[in-house]
C-alpha positions in Angstrom: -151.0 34.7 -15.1 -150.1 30.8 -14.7 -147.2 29.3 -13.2 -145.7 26.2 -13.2 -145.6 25.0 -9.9 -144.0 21.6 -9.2 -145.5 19.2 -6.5 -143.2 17.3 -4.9 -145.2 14.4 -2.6 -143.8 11.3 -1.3 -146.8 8.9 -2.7 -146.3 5.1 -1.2 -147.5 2.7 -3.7 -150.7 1.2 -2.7 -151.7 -2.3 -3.9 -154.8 -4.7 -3.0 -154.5 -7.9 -1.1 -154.4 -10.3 -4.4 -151.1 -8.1 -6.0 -149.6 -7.9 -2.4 -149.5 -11.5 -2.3 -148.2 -12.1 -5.5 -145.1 -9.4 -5.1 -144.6 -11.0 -1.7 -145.2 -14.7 -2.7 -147.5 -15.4 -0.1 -150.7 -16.1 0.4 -153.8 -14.2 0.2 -155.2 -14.7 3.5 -151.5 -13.7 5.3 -151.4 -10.5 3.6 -154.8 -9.7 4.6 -154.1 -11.0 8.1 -151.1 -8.5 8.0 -153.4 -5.8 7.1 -156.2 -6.2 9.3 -153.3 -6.9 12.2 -151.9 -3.5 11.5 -148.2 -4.7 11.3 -148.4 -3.4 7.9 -149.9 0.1 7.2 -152.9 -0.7 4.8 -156.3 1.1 4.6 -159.6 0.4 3.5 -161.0 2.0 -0.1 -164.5 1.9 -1.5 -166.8 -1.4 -0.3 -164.3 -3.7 1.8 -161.2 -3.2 -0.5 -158.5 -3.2 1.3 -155.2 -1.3 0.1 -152.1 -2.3 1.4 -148.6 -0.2 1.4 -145.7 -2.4 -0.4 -142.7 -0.2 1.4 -144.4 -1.3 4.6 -144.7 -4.9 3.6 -141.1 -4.8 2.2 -140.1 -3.7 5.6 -142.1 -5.8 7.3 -140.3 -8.7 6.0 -136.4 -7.3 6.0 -137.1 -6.8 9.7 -138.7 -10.2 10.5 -136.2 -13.5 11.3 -136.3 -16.6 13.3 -135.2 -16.1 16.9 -134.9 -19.8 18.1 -132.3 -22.5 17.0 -134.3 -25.5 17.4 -134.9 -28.0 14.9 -138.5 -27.9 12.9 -139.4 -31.3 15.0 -139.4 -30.0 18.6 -140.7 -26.6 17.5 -144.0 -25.6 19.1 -143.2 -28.8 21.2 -143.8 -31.0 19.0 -142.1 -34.4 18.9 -141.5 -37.1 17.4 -143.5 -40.5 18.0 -141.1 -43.6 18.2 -142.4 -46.0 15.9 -141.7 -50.0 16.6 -142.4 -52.6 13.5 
């Protein structure tokens, strides 16, 4: 006798590094970076493929801001060079 039976599984969607960065609109080697950092969950399939979880990635990014108010030219102390003509 066969019943139906009805699997109910919460399957992430899995994508490689190349799609990743074209969803995100980054580039390759930061998604891969991301992956290999573990701040995205990502795992490796077959010879070095690397498959990365797009809910993670998503949340990744919602969760990520900019913490300082400082203007791009003294960030990461840089400054500028006064220039006399």
């Amino acid at each position: 006798m066969k019943e139906n039976f009805e699997i109910k599984t919460n399957i992430p969607t899995m994508c490689g590094i190349k799609e990743t960065a074209k969803n995100f609109g980054i580039a390759k080697y930061h998604a891969r970076q991301l992956a290999l950092s573990g701040k995205v969950k990502a795992v490796r399939a077959g010879r070095g493929k690397i498959l990365v979880n797009q809910e993670s990635v998503a949340e990744y990014f919602n969760s990520s801001y900019l913490t300082e108010d400082k203007p791009a030219s003294t960030y990461n102390r840089i400054k500028p060079i006064p220039v006399k003509l």
